[in-house]
BALOBA-1460 file (C-alpha; in Angstrom, 3 decimals):
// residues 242
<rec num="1" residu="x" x="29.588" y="-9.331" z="2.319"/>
<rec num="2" residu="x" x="26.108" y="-8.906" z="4.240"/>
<rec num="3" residu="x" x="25.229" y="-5.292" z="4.109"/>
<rec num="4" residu="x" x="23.455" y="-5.363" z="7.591"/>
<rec num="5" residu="x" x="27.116" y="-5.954" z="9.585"/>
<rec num="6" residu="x" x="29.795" y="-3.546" z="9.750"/>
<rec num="7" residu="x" x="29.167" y="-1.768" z="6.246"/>
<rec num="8" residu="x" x="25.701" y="-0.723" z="7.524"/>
<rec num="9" residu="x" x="26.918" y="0.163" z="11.416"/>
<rec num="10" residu="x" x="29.656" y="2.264" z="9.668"/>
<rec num="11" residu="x" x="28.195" y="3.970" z="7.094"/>
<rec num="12" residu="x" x="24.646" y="4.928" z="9.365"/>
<rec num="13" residu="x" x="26.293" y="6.163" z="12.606"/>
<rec num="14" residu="x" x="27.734" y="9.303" z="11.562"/>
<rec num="15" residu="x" x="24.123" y="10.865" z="10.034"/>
<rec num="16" residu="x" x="22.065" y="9.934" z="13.003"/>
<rec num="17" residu="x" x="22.639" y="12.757" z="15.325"/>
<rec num="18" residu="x" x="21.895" y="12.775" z="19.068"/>
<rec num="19" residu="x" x="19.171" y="15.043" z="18.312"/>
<rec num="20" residu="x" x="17.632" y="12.506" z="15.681"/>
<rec num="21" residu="x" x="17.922" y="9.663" z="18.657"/>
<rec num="22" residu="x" x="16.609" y="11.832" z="21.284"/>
<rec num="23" residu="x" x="13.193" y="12.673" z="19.037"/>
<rec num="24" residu="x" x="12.993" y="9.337" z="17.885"/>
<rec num="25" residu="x" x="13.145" y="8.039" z="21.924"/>
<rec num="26" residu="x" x="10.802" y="10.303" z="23.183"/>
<rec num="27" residu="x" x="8.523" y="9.345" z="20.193"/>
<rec num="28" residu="x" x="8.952" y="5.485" z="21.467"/>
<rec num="29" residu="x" x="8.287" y="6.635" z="25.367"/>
<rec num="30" residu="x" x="5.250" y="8.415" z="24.451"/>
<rec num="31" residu="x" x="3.654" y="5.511" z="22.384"/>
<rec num="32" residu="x" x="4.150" y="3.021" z="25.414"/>
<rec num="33" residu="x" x="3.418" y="5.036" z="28.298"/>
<rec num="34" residu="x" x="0.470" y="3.896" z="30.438"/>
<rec num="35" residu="x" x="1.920" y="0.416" z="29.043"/>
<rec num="36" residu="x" x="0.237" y="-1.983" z="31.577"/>
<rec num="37" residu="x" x="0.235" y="-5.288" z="30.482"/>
<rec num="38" residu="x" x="3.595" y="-7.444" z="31.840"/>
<rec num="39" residu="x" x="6.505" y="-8.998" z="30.200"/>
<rec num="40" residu="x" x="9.022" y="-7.350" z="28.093"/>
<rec num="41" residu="x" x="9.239" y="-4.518" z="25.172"/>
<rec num="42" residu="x" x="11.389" y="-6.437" z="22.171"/>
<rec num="43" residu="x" x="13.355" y="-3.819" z="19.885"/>
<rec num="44" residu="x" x="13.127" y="-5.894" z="16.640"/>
<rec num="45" residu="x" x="16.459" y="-5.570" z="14.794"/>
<rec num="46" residu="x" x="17.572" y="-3.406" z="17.583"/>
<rec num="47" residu="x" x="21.189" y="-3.164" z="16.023"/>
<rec num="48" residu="x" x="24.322" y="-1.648" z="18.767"/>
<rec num="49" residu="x" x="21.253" y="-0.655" z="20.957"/>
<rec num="50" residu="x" x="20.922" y="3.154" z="19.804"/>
<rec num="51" residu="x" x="16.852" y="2.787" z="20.922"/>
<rec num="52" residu="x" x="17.197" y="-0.195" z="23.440"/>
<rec num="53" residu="x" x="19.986" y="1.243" z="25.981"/>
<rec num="54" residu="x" x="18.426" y="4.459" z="26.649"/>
<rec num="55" residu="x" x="14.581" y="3.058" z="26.696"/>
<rec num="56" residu="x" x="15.728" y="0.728" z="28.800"/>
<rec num="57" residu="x" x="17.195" y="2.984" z="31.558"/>
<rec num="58" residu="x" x="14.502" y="5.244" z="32.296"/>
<rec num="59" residu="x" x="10.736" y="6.713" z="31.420"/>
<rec num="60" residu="x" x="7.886" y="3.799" z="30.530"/>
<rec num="61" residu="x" x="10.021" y="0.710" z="29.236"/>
<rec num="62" residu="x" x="12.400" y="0.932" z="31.688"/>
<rec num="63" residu="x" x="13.817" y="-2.355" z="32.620"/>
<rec num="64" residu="x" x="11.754" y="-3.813" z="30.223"/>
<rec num="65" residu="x" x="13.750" y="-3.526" z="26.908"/>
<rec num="66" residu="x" x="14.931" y="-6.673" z="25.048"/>
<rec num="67" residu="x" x="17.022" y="-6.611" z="21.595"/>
<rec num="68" residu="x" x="17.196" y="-8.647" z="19.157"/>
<rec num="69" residu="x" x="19.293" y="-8.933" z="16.470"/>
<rec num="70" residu="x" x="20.731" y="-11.311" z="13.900"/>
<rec num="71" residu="x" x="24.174" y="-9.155" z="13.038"/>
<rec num="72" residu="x" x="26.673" y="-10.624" z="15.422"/>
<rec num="73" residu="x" x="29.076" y="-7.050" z="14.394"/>
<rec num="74" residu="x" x="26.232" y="-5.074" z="15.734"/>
<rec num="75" residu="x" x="25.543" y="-7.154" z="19.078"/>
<rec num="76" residu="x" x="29.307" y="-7.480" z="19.820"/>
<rec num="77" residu="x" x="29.613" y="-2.928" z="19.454"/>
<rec num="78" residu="x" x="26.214" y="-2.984" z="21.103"/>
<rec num="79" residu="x" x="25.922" y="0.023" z="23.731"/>
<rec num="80" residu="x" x="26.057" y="-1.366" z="27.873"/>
<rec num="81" residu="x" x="22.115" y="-1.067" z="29.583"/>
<rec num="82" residu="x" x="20.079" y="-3.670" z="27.866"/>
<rec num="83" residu="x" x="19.895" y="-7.389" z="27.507"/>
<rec num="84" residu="x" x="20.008" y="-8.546" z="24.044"/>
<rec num="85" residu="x" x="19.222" y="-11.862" z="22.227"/>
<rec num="86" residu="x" x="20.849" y="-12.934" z="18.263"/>
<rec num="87" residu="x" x="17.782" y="-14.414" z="16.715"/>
<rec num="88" residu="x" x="15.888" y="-13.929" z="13.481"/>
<rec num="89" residu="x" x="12.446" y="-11.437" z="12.756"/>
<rec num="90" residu="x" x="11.615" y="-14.565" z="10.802"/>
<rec num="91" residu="x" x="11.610" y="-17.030" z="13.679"/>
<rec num="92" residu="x" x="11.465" y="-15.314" z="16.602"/>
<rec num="93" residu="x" x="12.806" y="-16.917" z="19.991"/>
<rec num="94" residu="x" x="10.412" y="-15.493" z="22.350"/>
<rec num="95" residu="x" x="7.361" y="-18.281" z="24.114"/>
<rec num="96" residu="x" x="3.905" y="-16.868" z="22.016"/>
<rec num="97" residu="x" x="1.776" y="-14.489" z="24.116"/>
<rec num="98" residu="x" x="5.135" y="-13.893" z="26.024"/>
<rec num="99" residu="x" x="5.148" y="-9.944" z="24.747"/>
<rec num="100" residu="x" x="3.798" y="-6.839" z="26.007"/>
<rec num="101" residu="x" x="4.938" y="-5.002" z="22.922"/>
<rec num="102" residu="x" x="7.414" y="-4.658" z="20.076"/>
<rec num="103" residu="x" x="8.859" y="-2.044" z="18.274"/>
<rec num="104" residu="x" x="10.994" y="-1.419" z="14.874"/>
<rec num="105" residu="x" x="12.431" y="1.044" z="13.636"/>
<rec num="106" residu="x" x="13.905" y="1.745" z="9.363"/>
<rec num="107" residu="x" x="12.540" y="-0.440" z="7.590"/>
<rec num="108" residu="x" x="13.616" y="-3.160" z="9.409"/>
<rec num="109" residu="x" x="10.020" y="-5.618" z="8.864"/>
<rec num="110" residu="x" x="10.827" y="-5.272" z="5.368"/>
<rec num="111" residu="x" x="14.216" y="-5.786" z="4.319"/>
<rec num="112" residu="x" x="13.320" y="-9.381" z="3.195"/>
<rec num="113" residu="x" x="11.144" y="-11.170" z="0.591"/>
<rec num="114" residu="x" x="7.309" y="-10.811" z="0.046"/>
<rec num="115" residu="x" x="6.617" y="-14.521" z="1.842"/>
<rec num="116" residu="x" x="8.910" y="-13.531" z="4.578"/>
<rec num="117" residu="x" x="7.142" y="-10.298" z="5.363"/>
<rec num="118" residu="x" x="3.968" y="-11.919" z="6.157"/>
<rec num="119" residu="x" x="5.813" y="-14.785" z="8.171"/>
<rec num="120" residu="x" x="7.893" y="-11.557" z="10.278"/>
<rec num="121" residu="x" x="4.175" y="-10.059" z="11.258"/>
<rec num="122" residu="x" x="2.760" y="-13.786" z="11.901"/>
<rec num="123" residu="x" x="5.549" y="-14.224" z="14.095"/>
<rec num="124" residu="x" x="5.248" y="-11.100" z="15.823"/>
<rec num="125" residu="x" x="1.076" y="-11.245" z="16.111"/>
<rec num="126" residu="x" x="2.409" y="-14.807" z="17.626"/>
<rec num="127" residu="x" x="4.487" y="-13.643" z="20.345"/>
<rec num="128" residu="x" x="2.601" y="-10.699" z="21.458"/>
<rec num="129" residu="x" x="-0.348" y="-10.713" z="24.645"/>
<rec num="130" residu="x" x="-3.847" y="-9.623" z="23.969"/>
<rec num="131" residu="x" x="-3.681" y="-6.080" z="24.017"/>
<rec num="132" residu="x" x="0.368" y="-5.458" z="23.159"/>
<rec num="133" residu="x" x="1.478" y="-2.741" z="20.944"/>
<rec num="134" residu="x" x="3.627" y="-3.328" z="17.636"/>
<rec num="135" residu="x" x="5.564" y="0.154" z="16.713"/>
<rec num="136" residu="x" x="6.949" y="0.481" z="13.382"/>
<rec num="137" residu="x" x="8.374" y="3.038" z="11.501"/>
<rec num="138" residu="x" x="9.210" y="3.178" z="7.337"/>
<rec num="139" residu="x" x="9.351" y="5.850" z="4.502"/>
<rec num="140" residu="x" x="5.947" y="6.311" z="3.067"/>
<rec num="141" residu="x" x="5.346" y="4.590" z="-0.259"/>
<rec num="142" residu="x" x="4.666" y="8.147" z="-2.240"/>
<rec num="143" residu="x" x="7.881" y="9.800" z="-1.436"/>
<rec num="144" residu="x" x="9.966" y="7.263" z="-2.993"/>
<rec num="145" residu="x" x="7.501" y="7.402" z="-6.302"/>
<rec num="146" residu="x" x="8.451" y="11.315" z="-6.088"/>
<rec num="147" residu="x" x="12.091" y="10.620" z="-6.167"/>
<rec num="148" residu="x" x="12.877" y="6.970" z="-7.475"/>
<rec num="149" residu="x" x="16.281" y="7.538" z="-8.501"/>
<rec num="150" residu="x" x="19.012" y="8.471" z="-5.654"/>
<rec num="151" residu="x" x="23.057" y="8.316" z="-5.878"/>
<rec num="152" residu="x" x="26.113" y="10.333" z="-3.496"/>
<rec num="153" residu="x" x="28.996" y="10.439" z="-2.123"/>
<rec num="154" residu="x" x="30.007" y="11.637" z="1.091"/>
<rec num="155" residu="x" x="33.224" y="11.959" z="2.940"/>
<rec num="156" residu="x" x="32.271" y="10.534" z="6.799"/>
<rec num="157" residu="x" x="34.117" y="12.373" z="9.871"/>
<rec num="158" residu="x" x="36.775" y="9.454" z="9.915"/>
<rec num="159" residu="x" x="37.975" y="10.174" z="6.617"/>
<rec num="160" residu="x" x="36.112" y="7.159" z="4.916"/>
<rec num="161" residu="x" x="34.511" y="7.372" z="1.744"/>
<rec num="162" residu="x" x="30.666" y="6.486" z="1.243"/>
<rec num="163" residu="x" x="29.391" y="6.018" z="-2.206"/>
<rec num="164" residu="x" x="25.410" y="4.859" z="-2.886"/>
<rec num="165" residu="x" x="22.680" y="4.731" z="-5.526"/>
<rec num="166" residu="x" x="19.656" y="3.282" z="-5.669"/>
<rec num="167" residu="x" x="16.315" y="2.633" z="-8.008"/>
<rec num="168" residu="x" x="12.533" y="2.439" z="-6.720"/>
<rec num="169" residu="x" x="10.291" y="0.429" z="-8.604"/>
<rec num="170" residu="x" x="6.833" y="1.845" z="-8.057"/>
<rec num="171" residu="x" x="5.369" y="-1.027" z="-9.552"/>
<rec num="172" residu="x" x="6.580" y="-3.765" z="-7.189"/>
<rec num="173" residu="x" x="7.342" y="-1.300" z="-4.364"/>
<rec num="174" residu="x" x="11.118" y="-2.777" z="-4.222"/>
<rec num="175" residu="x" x="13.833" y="-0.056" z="-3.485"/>
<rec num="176" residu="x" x="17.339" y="-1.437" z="-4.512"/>
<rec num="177" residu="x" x="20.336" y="-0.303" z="-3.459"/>
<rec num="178" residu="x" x="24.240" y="-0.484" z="-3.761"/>
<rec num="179" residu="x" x="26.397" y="0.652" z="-0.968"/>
<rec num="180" residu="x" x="30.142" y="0.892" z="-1.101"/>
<rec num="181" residu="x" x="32.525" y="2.615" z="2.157"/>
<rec num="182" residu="x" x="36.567" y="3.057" z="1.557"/>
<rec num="183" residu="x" x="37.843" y="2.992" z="5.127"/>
<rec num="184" residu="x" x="40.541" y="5.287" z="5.972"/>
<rec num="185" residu="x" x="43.112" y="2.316" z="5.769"/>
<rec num="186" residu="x" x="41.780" y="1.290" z="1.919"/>
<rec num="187" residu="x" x="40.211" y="-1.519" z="3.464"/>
<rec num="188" residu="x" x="36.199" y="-1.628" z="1.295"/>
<rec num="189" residu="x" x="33.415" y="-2.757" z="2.748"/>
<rec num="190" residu="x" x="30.205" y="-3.015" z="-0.304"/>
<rec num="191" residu="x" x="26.930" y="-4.680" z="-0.147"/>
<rec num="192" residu="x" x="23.514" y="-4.405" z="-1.778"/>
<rec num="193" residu="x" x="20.407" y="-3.612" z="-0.350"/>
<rec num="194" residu="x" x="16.375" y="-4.490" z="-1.054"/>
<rec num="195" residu="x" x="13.618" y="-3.008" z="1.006"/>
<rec num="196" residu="x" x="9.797" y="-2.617" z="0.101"/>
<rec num="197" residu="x" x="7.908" y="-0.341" z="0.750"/>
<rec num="198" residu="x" x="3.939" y="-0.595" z="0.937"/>
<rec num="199" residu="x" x="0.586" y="1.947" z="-0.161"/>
<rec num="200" residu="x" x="-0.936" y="2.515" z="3.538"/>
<rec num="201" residu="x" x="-3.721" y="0.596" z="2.165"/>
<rec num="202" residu="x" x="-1.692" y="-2.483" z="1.137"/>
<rec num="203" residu="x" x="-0.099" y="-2.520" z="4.126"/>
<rec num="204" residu="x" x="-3.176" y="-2.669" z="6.071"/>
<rec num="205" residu="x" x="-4.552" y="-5.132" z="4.460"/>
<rec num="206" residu="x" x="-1.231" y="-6.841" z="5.095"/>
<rec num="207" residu="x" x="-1.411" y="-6.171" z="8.772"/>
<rec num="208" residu="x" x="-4.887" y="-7.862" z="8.782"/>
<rec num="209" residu="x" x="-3.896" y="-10.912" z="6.916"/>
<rec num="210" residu="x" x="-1.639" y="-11.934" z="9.591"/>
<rec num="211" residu="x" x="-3.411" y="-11.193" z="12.522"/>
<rec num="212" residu="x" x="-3.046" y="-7.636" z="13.143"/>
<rec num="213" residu="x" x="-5.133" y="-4.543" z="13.508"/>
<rec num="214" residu="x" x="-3.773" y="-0.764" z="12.801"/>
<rec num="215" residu="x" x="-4.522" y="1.680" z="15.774"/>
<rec num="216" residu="x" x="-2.823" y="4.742" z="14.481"/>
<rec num="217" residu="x" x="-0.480" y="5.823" z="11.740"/>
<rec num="218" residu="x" x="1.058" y="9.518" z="11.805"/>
<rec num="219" residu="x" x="3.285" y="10.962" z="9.479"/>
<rec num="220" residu="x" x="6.222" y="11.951" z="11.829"/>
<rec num="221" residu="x" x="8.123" y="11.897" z="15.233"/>
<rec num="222" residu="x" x="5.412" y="15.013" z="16.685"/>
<rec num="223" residu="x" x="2.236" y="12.336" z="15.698"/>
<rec num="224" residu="x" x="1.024" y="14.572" z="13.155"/>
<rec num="225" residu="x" x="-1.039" y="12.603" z="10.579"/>
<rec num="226" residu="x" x="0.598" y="11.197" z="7.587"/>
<rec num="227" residu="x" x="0.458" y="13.547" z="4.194"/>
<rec num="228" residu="x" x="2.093" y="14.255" z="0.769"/>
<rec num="229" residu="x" x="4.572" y="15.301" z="1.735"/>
<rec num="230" residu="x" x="5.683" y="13.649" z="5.385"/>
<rec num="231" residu="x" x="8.885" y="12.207" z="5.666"/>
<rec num="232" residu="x" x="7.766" y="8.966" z="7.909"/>
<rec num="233" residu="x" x="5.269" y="6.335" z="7.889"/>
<rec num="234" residu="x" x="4.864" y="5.499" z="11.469"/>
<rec num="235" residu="x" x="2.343" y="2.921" z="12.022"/>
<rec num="236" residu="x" x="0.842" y="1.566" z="15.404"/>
<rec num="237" residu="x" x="-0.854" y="-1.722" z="15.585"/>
<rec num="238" residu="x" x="-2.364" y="-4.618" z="17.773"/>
<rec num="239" residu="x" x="-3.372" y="-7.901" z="17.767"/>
<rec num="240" residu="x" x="-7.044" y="-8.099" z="15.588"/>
<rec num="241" residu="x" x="-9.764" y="-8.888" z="18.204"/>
<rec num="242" residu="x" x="-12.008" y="-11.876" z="17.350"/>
């Protein structure tokens, strides 16, 4: 089965706290206040909506949030307050220029192949207006060197049963995972996982190969500057003048 579906909406909801969504929001609202430029925000694999619904209802973006997402499990548990669109990061259905920024949030760029990372950021540099802001957040490329190796199991507040383990390969940057959940009812649910994570300096120079520009990157949700040892790589970026 696809592991972005019901495995992934299952097995994620029950470790991101309110608190975690509430930082993570105010994060968002503070990058895009002052936004002036028209048209909508696009959450970029926004999944059941946990950024869209409340960015949508009030502070900078509101009325301005659109989802999109590919999983129709995630779009059909999606939270009420925000339109949403299924459509792929790697051909995106929104008219070029049409943007006034973008946001993502996980890993979600780079869940795909090498090629298809650089078409995802074309497509985005296409769709956004002079001057829009691309938000992005992953897991710094050093921390997973630290720790390459990962495995658990957890029992989740509904009684079901979450197994994982995964290998980095610092040489190609790939992170592979298996995931497996026992529901309560023995019904499994098991999928595998690839995501890639990028050196700040590769991923800059990826950024400028297909048409963008980085603006900021900080190393967590208070915009402190990215270090050894921070937890996030949070990245802002435009469209490259000239």
């Amino acid at each position: 089965m696809s592991f972005f579906g019901e495995l992934y909406l299952r097995s994620t909801q029950p470790f991101l706290s309110a608190d975690i969504t509430a930082r993570e929001i105010a994060y968002l609202q503070r990058c895009f206040t002052g936004l002036s430029l028209p048209g909508p925000v696009a959450d970029l694999g926004c999944g059941h909506g946990r950024h869209a619904a409340p960015l949508n209802g009030s502070g900078p973006l509101k009325g301005r949030v659109v989802g999109l997402e590919l999983d129709a499990y995630s779009l059909a548990h999606r939270l009420p307050g925000f339109p949403a669109i299924r459509g792929d990061l790697r051909a995106l259905p929104f008219q070029s220029g049409s943007l006034a920024g973008a946001y993502a949030w996980y890993s979600t760029l780079f869940a795909f192949s090498e090629t298809e990372h650089r078409v995802i950021l074309r497509e985005i540099a296409r769709c956004l207006r002079p001057g829009a802001l691309l938000v992005f957040q992953s897991v710094p490329y050093e921390r997973l060197s630290e720790h390459p190796g990962a495995a658990f199991q957890r029992t989740l507040p509904d009684g079901s049963v979450l197994q994982e383990e995964s290998r980095f390969d610092p040489d190609t940057g790939m992170d592979h995972g298996r995931r497996r959940l026992t529901l309560p009812d023995g019904r499994v649910l098991s999928g595998v996982y690839t995501i890639r994570y990028y050196p700040l300096a590769e991923l800059t120079q990826l950024l400028e190969a297909t048409g963008l520009t980085t603006r900021w990157v900080h190393g967590g949700l208070d915009g402190e500057p990215l270090c050894s040892t921070s937890t996030d790589l949070i990245v802002g970026a435009e469209l490259r003048h000239g």
